[in-house]
C-alpha positions in Angstrom: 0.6 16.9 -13.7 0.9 13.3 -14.9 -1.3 10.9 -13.6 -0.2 7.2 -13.3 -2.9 5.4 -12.0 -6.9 5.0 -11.8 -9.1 7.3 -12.4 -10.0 8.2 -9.0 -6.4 9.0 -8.5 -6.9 11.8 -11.7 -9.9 12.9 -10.3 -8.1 13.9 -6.6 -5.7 15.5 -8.6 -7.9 17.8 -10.5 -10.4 18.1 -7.1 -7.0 20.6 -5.6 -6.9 22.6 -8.9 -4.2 20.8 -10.7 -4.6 20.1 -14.2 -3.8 15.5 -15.1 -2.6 14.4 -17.6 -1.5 11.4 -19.3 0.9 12.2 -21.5 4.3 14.1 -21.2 5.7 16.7 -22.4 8.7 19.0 -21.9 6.3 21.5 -19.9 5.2 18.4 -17.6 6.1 19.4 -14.4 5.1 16.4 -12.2 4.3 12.6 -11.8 2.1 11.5 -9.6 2.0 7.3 -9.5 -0.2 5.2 -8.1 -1.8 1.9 -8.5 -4.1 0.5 -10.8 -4.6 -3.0 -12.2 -4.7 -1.5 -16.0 -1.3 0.8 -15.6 0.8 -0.8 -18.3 4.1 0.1 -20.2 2.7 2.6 -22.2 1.5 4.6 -18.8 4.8 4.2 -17.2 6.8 5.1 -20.4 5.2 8.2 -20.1 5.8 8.6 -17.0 9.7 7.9 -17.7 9.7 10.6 -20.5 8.4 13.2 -17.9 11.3 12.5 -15.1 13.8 12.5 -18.0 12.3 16.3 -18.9 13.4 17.3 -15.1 9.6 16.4 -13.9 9.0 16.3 -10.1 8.1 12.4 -8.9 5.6 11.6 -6.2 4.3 7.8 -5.9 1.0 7.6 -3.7 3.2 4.5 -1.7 5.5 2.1 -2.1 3.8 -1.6 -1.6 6.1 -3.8 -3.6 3.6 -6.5 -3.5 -0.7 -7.2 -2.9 -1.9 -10.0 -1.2 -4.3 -12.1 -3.6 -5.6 -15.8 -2.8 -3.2 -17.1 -5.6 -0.1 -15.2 -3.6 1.7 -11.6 -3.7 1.4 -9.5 -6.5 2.8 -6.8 -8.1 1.8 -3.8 -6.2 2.6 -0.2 -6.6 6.3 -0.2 -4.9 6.9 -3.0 -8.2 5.8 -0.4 -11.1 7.8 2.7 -9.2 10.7 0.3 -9.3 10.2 -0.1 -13.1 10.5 3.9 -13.7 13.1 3.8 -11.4 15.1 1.1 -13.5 14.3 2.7 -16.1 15.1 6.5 -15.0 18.0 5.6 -12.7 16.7 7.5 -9.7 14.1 7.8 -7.1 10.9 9.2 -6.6 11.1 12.8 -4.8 8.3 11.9 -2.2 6.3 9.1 -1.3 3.2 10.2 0.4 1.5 7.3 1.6 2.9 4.5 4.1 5.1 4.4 6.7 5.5 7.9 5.9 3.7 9.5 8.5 1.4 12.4 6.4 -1.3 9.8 5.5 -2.5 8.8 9.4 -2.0 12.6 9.9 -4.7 13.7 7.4 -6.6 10.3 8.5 -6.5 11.5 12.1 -7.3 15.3 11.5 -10.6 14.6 9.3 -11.8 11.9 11.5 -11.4 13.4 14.7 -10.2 10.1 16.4 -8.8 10.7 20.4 -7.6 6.9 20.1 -6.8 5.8 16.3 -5.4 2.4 15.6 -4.0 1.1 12.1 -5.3 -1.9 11.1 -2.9 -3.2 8.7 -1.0 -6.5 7.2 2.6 -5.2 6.3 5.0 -4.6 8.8 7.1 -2.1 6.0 4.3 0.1 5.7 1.1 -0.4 8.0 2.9 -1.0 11.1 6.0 0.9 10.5 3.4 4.4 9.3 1.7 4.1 12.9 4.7 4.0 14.8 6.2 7.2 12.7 2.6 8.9 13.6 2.8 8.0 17.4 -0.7 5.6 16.8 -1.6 1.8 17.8 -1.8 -0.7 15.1 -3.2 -3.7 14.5 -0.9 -6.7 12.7 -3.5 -9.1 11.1 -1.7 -12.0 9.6 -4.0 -12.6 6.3 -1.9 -10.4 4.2 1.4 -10.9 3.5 3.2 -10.9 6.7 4.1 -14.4 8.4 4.3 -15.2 12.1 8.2 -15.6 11.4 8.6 -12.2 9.6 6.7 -11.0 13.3 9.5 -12.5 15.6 11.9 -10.8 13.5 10.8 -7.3 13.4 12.6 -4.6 13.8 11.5 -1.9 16.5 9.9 0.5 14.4 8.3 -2.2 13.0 6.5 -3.9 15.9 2.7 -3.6 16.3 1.0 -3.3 19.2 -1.5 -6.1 18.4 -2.1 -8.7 16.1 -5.0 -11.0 15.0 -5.2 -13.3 12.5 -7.6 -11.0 11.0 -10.1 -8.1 11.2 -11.8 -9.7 13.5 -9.4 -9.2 16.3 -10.9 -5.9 16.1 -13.9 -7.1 18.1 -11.9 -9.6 21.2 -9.8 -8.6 23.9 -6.3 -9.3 23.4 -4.5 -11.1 26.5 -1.3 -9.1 27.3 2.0 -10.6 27.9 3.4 -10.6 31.5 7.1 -10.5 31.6 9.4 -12.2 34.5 13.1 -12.3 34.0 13.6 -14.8 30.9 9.7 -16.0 31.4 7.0 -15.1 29.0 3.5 -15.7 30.0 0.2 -15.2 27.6 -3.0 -16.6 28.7 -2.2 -20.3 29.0 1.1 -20.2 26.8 4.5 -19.9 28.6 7.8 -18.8 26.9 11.6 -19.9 28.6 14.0 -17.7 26.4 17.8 -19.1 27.2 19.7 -19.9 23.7 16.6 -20.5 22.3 12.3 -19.8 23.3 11.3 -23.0 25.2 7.7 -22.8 24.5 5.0 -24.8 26.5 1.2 -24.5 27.4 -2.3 -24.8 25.9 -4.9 -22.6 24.2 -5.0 -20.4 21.2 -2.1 -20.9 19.2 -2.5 -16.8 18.5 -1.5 -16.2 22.4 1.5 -18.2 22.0 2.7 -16.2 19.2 2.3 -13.0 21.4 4.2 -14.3 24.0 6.9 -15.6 21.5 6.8 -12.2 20.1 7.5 -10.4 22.9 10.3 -12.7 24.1 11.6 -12.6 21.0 12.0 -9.1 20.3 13.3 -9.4 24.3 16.0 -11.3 24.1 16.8 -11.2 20.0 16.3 -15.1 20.2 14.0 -16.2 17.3 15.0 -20.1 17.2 11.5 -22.1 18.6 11.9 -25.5 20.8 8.1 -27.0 21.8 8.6 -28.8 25.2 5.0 -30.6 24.6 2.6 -31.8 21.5 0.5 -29.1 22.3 3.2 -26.4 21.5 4.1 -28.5 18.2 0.4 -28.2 17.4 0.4 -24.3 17.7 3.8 -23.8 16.1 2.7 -26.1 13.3 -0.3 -23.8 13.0 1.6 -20.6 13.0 4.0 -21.9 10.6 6.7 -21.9 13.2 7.2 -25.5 13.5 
């Protein structure tokens, strides 16, 4: 088997009794890609001379980008794209997020009665716990915005979110639902052509409640009805 990747990734592969490799040949009879900072062109082009022998392609995921201080980066989904470019077709499977086998392995070694993804990417964190029937936990210090939130799609909506890991250790206020009215903590949200948003507190509850009356009522266009709603959508990004 080819090996793409670190050399942790080679090391899994020969830990199951397969035999890695890094470079093709005609008797190649898979890839296996994952990420690593050092994969480079003459890694991949390897990896395109194996699929072009009739090789079997499985990428550990399909991240296009990492988040970084300086911004996105290339992550793995970006080099299987180059092969695919390259190769004109698609990998065979992709094992890791949102496709459920991952949190299925994660949940059968650990044991967990109540697991909960903790994750930045709505494509793939969020998206993998819903396909494996688990909780998840949205932070926002990754790459997903507060906008990209209001606009998920179902199978993409968490069933928390934090700004980050440490919403993992407070309680999370719920949002109570009347007719168009949104309510979270001290943060209320009128949803008629647009979400009407008014209140005090932490500009995180406000977003819940926006989220929830947003994925309601399919109404993502904000309107604060006092500076203290302009100060929390300013802080979410939203303003």
């Amino acid at each position: 088997m080819l090996v793409v990747g670190t050399g942790a990734l080679v090391a899994d592969i020969a830990e199951v009794g397969l035999t890695p490799v890094r470079e093709a040949s005609e008797k190649t009879a898979a890839v296996v890609q994952g990420y690593g900072r050092d994969v480079g062109w003459a890694a991949l082009a390897e990896a395109a001379v194996a699929l072009g022998h009739g090789a079997i392609w499985v990428a550990t995921n399909a991240d296009s980008t990492l988040p970084s201080p300086r911004g996105p980066l290339p992550g793995n989904g970006a080099l299987v794209a180059a092969v695919a470019t390259a190769i004109g077709r698609q990998p065979d499977e992709i094992v890791g997020k949102p496709h459920p086998r991952l949190h299925a392995e994660s949940i059968a070694r650990s044991g967990a009665q109540r697991p909960l993804v903790v994750g930045d990417r709505l494509d793939t964190d969020i998206e993998g716990a819903n396909n494996a029937g688990t909780d998840s936990l949205l932070v926002l210090s990754g790459v997903t915005t507060a906008a990209d939130l209001l606009a998920a799609e179902p199978k993409r909506r968490p069933t928390y979110v934090a700004t980050d890991v440490r919403g993992l250790l407070v309680a999370h206020p719920a949002t109570a639902t009347d007719g168009n009215t949104f309510t979270c903590a001290g943060w209320t949200v009128r949803a008629q052509d647009r979400l009407e948003l008014s209140g005090t507190g932490d500009p995180l509850d406000a977003l819940r409640a926006l989220a929830t009356a947003a994925w309601t009522t399919s109404t993502t266009t904000i309107t604060p009805s006092d500076p203290s709603a302009e100060s929390a959508l300013t802080t979410l990004s939203l303003g």
